[in-house]
N, C-alpha and C positions, 0 to 999 in steps of 0.2 A: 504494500500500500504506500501512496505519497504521501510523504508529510504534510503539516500544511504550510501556509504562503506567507513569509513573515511580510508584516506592513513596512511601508518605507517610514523613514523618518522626514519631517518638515525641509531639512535640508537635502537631505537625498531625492525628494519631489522634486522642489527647485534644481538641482541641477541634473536629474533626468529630464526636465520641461526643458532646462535651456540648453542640451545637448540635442532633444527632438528635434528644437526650433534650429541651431544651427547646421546639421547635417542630416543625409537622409539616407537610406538604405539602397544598394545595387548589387548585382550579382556578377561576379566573376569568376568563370571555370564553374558555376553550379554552385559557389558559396556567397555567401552574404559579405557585403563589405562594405563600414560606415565611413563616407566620406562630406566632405563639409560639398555646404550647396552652392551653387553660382551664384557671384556676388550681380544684383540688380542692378546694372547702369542706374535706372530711374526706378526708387520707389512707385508710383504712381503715374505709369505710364499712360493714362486715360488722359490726365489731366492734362500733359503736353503733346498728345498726339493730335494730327492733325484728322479732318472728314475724310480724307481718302484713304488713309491708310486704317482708320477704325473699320471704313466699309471695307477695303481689302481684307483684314481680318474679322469679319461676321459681329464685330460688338456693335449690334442693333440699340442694346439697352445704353450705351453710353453715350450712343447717336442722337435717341428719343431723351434721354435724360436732357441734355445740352439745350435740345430744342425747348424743351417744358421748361428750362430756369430762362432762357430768353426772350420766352412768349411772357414770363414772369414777370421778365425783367421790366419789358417793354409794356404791360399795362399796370407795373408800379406807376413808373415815369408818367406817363397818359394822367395816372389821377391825380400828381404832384402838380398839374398844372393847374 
């Protein structure tokens, strides 16, 4: 029979959370191997991307989002006057 599961400790959470977060799991030759993850040029590449390339890449919602804060935008402004 298996023993049972010891719990982690508060600091053994924390840094299994921020080893998750920095690396991720791959397989090589059939075994596992944890390597850190590729660093993001741009956190939030929504925010600086341009319409052609969100349409080339399929982000409809970040398309329609953009639209809905400028239709926002534009009948803020309209009642300001």
């Amino acid at each position: 029979m298996a023993g049972r599961k010891k719990k982690l400790t508060t600091a053994q959470r924390r840094h299994k959370a921020r080893r998750q977060k920095e690396t991720m799991i791959i397989f090589v030759n059939g075994k596992q191997k944890r390597v850190r993850r590729p660093h993001a040029e741009y956190e939030n590449i929504e925010d600086i991307a341009d319409l052609i390339w969100l349409h080339q890449n399929e982000m409809w919602d970040v398309i329609f989002a953009r639209e809905n804060q400028t239709m926002e935008n534009q009948s803020d402004d309209e009642e300001g006057l």
